[in-house]
TORLUM-935408 format. One record per atom (N, C-alpha, C): residue number from 0; atom name; residue in one letter; x, y, z. Coordinates in steps of 0.02 Angstrom, whole numbers, plus 50000, padded with zeros to 5 digits. Each point is the difference from the previous one (the first is absolute). Layout:
# residues N
+-----+----+---+-------+-------+-------+
!   k !  a ! r !    c1 !    c2 !    c3 !
+-----+----+---+-------+-------+-------+
! NUM ! CA ! a !     X !     Y !     Z !
...
+-----+----+---+-------+-------+-------+
***
This chain:
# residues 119
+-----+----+---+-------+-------+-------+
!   k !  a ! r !    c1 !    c2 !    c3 !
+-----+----+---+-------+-------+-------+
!   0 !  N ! x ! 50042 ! 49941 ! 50000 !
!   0 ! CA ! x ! 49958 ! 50059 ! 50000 !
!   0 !  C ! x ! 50045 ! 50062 ! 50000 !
!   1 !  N ! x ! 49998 ! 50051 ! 49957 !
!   1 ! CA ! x ! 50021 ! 50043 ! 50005 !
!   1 !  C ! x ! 49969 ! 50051 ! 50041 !
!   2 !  N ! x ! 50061 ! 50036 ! 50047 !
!   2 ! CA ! x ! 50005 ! 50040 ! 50044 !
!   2 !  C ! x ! 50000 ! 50082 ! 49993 !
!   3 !  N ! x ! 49927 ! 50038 ! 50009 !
!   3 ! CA ! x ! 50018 ! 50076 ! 49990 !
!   3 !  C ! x ! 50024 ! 50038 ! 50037 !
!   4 !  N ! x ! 50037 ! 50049 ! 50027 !
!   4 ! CA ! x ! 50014 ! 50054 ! 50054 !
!   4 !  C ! x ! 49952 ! 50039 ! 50005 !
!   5 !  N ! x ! 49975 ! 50034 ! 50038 !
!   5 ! CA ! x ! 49975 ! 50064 ! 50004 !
!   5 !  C ! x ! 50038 ! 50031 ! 50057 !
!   6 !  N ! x ! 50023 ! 50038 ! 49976 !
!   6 ! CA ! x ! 50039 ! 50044 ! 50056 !
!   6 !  C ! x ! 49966 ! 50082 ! 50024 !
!   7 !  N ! x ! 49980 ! 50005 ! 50051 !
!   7 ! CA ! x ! 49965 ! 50044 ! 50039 !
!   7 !  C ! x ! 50054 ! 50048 ! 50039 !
!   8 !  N ! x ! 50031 ! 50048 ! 49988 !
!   8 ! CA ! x ! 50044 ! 50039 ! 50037 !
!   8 !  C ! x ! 49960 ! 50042 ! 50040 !
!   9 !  N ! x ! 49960 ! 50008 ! 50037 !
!   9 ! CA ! x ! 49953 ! 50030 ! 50030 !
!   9 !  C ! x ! 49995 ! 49992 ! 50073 !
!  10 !  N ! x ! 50002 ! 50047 ! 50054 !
!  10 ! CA ! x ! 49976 ! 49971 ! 50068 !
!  10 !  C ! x ! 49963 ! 50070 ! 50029 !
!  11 !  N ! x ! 49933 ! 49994 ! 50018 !
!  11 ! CA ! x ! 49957 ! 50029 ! 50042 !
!  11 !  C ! x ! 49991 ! 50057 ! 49918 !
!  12 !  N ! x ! 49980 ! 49973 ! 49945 !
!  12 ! CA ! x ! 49985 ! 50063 ! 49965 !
!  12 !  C ! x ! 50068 ! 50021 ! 49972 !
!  13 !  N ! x ! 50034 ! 49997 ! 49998 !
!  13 ! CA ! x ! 50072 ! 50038 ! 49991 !
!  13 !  C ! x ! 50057 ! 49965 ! 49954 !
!  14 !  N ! x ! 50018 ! 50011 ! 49936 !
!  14 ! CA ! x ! 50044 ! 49951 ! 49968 !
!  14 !  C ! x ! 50065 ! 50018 ! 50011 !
!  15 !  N ! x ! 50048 ! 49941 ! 49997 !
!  15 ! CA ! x ! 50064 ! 49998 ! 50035 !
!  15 !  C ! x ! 50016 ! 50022 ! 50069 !
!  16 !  N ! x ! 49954 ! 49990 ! 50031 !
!  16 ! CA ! x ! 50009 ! 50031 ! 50075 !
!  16 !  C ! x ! 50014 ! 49954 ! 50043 !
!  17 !  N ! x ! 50036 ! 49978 ! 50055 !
!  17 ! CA ! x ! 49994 ! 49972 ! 50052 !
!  17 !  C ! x ! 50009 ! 49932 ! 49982 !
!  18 !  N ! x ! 49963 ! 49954 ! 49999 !
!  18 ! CA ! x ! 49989 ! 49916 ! 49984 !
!  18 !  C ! x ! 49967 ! 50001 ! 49914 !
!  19 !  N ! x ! 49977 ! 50077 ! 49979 !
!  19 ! CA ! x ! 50006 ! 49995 ! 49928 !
!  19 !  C ! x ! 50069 ! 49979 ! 49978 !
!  20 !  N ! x ! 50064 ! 50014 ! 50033 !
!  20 ! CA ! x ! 50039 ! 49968 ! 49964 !
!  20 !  C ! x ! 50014 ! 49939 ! 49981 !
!  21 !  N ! x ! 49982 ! 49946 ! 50053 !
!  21 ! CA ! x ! 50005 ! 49935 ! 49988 !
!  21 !  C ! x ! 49998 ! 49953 ! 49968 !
!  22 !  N ! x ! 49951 ! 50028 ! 49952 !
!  22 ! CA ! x ! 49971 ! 49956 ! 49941 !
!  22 !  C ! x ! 50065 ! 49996 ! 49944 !
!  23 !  N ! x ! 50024 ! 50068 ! 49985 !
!  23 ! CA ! x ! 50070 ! 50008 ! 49967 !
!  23 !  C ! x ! 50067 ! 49968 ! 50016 !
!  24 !  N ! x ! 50004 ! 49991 ! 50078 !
!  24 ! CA ! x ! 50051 ! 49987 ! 50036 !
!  24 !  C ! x ! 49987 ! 49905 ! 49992 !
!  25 !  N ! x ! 49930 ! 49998 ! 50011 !
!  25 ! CA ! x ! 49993 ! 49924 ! 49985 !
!  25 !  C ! x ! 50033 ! 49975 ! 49931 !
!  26 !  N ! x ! 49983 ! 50005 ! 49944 !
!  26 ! CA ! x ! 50011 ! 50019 ! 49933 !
!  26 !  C ! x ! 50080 ! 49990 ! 49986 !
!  27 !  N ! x ! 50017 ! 50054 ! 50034 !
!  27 ! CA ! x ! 50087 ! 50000 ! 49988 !
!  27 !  C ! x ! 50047 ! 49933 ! 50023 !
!  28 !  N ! x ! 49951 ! 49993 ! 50058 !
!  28 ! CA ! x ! 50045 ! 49935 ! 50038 !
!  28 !  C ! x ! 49983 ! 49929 ! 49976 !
!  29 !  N ! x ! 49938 ! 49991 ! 49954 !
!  29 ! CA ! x ! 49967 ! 49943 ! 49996 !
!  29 !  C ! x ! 50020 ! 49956 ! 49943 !
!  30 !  N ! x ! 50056 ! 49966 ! 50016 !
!  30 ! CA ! x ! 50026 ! 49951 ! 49964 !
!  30 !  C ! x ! 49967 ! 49968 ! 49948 !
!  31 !  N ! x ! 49926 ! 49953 ! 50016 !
!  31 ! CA ! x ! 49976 ! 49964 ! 49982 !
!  31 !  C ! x ! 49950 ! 50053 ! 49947 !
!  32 !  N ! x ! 50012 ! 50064 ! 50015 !
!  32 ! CA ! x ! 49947 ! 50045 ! 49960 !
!  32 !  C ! x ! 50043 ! 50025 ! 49950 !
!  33 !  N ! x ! 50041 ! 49961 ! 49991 !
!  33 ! CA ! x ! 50041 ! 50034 ! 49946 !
!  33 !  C ! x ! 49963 ! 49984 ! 49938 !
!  34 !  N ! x ! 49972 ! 50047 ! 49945 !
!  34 ! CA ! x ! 49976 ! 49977 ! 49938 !
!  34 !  C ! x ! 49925 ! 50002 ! 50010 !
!  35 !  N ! x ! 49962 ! 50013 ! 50054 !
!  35 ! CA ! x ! 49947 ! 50001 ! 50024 !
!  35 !  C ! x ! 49963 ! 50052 ! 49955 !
!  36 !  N ! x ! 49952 ! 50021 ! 49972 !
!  36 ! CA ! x ! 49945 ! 50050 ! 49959 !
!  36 !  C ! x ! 49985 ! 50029 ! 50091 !
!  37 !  N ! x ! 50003 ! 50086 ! 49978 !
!  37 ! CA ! x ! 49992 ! 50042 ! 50061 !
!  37 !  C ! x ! 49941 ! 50031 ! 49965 !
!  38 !  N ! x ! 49980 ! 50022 ! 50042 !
!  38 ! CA ! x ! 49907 ! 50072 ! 49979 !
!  38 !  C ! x ! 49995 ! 50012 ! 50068 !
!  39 !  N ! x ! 50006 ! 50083 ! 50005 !
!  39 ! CA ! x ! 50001 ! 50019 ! 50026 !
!  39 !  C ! x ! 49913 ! 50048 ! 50023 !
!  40 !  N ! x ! 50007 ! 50024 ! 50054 !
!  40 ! CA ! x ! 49935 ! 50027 ! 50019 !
!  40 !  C ! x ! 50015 ! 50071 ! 50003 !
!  41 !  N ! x ! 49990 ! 50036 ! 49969 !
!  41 ! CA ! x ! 50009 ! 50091 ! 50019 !
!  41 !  C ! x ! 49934 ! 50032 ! 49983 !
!  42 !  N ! x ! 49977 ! 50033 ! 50048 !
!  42 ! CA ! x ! 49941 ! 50047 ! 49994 !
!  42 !  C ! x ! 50003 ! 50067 ! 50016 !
!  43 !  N ! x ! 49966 ! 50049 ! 49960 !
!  43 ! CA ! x ! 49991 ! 50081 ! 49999 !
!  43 !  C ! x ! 50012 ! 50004 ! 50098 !
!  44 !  N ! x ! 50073 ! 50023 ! 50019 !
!  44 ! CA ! x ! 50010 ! 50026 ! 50071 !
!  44 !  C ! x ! 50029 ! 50058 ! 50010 !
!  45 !  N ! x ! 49969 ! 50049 ! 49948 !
!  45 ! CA ! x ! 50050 ! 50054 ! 50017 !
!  45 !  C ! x ! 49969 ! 50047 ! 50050 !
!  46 !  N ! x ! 49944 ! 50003 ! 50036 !
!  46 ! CA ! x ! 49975 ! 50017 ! 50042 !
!  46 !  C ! x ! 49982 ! 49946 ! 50046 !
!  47 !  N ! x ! 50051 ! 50004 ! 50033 !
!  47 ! CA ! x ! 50013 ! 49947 ! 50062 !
!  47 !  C ! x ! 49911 ! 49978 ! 50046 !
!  48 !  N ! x ! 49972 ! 49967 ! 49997 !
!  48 ! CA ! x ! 49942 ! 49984 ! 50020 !
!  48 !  C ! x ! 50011 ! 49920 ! 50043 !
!  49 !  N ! x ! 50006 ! 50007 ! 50052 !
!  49 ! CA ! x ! 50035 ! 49919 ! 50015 !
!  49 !  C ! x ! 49943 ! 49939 ! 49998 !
!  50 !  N ! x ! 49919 ! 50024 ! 50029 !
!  50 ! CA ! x ! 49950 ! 49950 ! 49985 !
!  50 !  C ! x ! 49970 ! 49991 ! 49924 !
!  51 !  N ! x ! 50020 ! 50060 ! 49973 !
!  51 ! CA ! x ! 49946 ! 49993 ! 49926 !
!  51 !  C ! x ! 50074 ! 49969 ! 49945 !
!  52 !  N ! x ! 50067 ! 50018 ! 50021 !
!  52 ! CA ! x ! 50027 ! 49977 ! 49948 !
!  52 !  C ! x ! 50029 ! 49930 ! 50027 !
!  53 !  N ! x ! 50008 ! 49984 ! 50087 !
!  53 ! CA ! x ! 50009 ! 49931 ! 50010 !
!  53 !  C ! x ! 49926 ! 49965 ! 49949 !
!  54 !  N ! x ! 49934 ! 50016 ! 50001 !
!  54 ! CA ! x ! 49933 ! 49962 ! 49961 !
!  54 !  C ! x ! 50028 ! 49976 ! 49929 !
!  55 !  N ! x ! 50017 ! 50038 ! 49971 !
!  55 ! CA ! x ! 50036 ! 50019 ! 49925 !
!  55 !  C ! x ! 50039 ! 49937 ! 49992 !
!  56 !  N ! x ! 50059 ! 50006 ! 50045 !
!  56 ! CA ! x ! 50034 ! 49940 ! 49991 !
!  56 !  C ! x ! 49957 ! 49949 ! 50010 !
!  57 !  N ! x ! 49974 ! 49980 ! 50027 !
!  57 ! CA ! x ! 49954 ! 49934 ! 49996 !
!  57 !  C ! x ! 49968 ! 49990 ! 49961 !
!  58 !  N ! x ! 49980 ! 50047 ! 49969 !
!  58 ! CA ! x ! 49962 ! 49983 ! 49952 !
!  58 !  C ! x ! 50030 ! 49983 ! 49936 !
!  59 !  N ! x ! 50061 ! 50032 ! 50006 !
!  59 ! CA ! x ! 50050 ! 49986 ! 49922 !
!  59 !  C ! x ! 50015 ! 49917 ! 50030 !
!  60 !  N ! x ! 50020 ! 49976 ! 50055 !
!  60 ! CA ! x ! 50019 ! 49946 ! 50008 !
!  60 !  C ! x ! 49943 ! 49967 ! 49986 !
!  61 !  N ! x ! 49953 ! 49982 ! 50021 !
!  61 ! CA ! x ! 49937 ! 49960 ! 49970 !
!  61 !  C ! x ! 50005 ! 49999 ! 49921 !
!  62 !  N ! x ! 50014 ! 50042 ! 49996 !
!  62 ! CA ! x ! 49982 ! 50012 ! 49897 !
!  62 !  C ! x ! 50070 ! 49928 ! 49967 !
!  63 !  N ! x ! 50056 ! 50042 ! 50024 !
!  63 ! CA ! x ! 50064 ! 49972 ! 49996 !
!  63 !  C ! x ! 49983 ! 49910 ! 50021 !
!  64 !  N ! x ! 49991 ! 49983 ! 50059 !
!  64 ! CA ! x ! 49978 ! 49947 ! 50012 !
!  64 !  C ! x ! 49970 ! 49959 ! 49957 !
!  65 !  N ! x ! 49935 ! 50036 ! 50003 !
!  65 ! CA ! x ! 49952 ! 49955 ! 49958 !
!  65 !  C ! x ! 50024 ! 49977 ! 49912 !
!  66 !  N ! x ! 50026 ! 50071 ! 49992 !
!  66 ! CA ! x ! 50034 ! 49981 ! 49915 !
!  66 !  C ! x ! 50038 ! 49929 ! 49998 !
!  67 !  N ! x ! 50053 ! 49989 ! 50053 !
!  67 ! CA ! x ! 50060 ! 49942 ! 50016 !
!  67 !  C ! x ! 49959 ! 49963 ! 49995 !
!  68 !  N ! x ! 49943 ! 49985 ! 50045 !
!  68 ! CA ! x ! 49960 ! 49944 ! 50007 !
!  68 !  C ! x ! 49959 ! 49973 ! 49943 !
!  69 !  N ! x ! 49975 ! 50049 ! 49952 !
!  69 ! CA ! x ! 49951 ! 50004 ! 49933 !
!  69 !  C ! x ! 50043 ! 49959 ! 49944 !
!  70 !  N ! x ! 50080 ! 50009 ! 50028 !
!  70 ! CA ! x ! 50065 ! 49961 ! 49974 !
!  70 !  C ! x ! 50000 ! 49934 ! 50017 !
!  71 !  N ! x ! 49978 ! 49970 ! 50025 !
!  71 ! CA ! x ! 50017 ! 49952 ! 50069 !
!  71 !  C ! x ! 50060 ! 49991 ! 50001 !
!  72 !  N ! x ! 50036 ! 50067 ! 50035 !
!  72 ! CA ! x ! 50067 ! 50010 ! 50043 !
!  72 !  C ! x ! 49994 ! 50005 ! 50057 !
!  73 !  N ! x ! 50074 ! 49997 ! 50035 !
!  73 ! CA ! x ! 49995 ! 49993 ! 50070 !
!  73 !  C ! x ! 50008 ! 50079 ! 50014 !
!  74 !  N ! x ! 49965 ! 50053 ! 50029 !
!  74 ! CA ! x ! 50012 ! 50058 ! 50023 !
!  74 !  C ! x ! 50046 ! 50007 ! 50075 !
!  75 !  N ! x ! 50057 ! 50029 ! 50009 !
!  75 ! CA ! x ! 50049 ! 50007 ! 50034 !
!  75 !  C ! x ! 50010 ! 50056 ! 50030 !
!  76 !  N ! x ! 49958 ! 50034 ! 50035 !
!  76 ! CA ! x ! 49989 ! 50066 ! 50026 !
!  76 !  C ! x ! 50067 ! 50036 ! 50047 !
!  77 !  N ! x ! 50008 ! 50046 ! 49992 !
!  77 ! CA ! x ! 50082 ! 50011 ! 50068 !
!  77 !  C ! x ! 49985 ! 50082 ! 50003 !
!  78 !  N ! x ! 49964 ! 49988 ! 50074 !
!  78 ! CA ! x ! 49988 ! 50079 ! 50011 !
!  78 !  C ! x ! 50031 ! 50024 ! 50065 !
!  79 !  N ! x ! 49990 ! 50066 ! 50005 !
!  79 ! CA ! x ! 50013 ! 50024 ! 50058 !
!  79 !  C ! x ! 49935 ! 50011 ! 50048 !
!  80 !  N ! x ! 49948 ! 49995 ! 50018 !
!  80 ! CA ! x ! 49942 ! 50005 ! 50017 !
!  80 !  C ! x ! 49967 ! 49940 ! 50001 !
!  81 !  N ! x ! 49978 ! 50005 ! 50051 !
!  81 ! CA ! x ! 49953 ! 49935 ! 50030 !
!  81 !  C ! x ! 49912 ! 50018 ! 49950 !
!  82 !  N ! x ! 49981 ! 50070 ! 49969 !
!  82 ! CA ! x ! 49951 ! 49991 ! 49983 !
!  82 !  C ! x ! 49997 ! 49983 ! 49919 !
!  83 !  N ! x ! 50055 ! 49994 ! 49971 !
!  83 ! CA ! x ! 49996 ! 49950 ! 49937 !
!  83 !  C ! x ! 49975 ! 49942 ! 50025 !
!  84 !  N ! x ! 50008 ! 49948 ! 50053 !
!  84 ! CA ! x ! 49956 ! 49948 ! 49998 !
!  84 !  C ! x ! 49929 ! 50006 ! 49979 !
!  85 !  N ! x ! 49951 ! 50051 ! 50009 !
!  85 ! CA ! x ! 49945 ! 50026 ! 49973 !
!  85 !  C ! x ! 49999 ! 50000 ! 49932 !
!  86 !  N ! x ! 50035 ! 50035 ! 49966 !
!  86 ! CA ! x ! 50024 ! 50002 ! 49941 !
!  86 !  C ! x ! 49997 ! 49922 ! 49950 !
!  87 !  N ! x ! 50028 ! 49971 ! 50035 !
!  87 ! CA ! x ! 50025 ! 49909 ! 50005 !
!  87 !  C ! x ! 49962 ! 49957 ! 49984 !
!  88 !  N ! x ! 49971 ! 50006 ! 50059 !
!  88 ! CA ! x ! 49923 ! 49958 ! 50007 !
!  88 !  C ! x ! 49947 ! 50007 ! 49950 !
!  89 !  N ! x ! 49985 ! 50079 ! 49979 !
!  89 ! CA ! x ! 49950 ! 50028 ! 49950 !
!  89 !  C ! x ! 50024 ! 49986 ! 49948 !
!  90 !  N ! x ! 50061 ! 49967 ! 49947 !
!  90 ! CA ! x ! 50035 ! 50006 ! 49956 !
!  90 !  C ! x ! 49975 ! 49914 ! 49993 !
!  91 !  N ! x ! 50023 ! 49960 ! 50062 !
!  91 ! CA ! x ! 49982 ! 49929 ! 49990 !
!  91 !  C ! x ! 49944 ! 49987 ! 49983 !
!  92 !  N ! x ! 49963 ! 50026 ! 50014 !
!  92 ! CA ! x ! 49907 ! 50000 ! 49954 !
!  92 !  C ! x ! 49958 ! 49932 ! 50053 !
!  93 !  N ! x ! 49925 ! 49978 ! 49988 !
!  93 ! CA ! x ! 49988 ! 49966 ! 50011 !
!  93 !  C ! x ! 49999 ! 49941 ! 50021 !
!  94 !  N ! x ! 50073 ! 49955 ! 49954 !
!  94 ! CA ! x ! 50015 ! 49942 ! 50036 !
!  94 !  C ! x ! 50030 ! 50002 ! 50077 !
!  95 !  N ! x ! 49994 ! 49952 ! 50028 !
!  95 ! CA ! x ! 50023 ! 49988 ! 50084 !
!  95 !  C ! x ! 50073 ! 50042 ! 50015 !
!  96 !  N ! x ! 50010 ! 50045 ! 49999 !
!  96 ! CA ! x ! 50067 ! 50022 ! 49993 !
!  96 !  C ! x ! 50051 ! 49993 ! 50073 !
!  97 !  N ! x ! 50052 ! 49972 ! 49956 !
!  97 ! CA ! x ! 50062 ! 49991 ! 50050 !
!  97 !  C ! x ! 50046 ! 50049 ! 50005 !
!  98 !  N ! x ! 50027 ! 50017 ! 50053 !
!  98 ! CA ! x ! 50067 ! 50066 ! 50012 !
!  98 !  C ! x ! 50034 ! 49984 ! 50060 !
!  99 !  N ! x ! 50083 ! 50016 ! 49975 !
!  99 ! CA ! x ! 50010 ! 49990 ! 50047 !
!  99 !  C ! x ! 50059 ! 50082 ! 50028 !
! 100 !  N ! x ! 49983 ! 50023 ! 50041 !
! 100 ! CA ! x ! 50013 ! 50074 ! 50020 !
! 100 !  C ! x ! 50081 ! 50002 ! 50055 !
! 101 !  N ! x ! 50039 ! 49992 ! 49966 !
! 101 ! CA ! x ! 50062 ! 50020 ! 50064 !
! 101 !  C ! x ! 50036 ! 50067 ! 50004 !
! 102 !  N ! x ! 49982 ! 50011 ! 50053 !
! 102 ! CA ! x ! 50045 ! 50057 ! 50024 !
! 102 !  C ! x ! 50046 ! 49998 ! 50073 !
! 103 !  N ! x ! 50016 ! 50049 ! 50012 !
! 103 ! CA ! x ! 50073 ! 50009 ! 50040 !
! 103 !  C ! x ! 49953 ! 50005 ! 50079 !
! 104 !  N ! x ! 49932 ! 49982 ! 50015 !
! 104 ! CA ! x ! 49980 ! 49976 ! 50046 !
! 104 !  C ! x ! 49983 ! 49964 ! 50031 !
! 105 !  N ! x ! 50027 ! 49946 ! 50064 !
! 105 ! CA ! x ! 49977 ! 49960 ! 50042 !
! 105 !  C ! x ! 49927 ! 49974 ! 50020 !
! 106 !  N ! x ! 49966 ! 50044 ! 49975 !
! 106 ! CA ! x ! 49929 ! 50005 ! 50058 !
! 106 !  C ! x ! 49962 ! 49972 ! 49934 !
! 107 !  N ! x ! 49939 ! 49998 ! 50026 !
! 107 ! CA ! x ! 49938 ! 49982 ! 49994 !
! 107 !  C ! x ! 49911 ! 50035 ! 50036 !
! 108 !  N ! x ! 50000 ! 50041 ! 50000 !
! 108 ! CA ! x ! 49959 ! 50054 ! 50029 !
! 108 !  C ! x ! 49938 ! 49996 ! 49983 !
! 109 !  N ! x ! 49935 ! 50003 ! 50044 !
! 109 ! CA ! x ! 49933 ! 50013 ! 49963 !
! 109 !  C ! x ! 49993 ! 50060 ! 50046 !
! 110 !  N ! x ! 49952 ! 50046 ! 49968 !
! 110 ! CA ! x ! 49964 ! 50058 ! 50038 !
! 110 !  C ! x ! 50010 ! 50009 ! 50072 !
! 111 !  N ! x ! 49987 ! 49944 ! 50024 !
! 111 ! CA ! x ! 50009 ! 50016 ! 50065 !
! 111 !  C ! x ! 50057 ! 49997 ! 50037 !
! 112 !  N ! x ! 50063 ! 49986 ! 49968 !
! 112 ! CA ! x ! 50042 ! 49965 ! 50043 !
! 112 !  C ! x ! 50072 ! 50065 ! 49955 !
! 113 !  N ! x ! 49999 ! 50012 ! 49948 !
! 113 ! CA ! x ! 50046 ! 50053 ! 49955 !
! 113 !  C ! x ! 50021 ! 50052 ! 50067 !
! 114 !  N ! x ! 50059 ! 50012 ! 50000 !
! 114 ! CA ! x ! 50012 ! 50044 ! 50044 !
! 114 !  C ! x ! 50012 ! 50068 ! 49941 !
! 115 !  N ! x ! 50037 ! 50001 ! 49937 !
! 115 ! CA ! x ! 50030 ! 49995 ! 49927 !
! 115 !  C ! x ! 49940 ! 50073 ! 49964 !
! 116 !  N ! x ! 49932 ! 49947 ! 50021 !
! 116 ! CA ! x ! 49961 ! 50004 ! 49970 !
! 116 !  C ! x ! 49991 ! 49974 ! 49927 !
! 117 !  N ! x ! 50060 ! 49977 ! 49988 !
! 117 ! CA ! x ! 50002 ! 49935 ! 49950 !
! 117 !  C ! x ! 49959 ! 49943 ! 50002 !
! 118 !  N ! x ! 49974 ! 49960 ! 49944 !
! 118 ! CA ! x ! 49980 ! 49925 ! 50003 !
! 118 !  C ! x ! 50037 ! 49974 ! 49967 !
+-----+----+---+-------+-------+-------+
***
């Protein structure tokens, strides 16, 4: 099965910022991604809006997603932001969708228990 990138440089609304870098930094170091097809996600941010242009990105990721999948490719997401998983999920469409989400946190949090305010 061939494997797509989507690379998301984005965190809280903001491109190349903070853990926006990661996705790049992933990229550079990733051996096995050598030769890999990249597509990238960039959306109208020149007026910094962090909820309406973090939405944006999700929504380009769903689009992005779903195209890979319309492929039947494997979509390979590498973001800086925990709310591309939204993005993710909406892109996988209808069938039972599987994901699997790692980041540089330990925990496991529901509503009540987030100190973070993270889930």
């Amino acid at each position: 099965m061939r494997t797509q990138v989507i690379q998301v440089p984005y965190d809280s609304g903001h491109r190349d910022y903070r853990m926006g870098l990661g996705p790049k930094h992933i990229l550079r170091h990733l051996e096995a991604g050598a030769g890999l097809p990249v597509d990238q996600v960039a959306v109208d941010d020149r007026v910094a809006r962090e909820v309406g242009t973090s939405f944006a990105v999700a929504r380009q990721i769903a689009e992005k997603v779903g195209h890979v999948m319309s492929r039947r490719e494997f979509p390979l997401v590498l973001a800086g932001n925990r709310i591309s998983c939204v993005g993710t999920l909406g892109g996988l469409g209808m069938a039972p969708p599987a994901m699997i989400c790692l980041d540089a946190h330990g925990d496991f949090n529901t509503p009540e228990t987030t100190i973070s305010g993270f889930l």
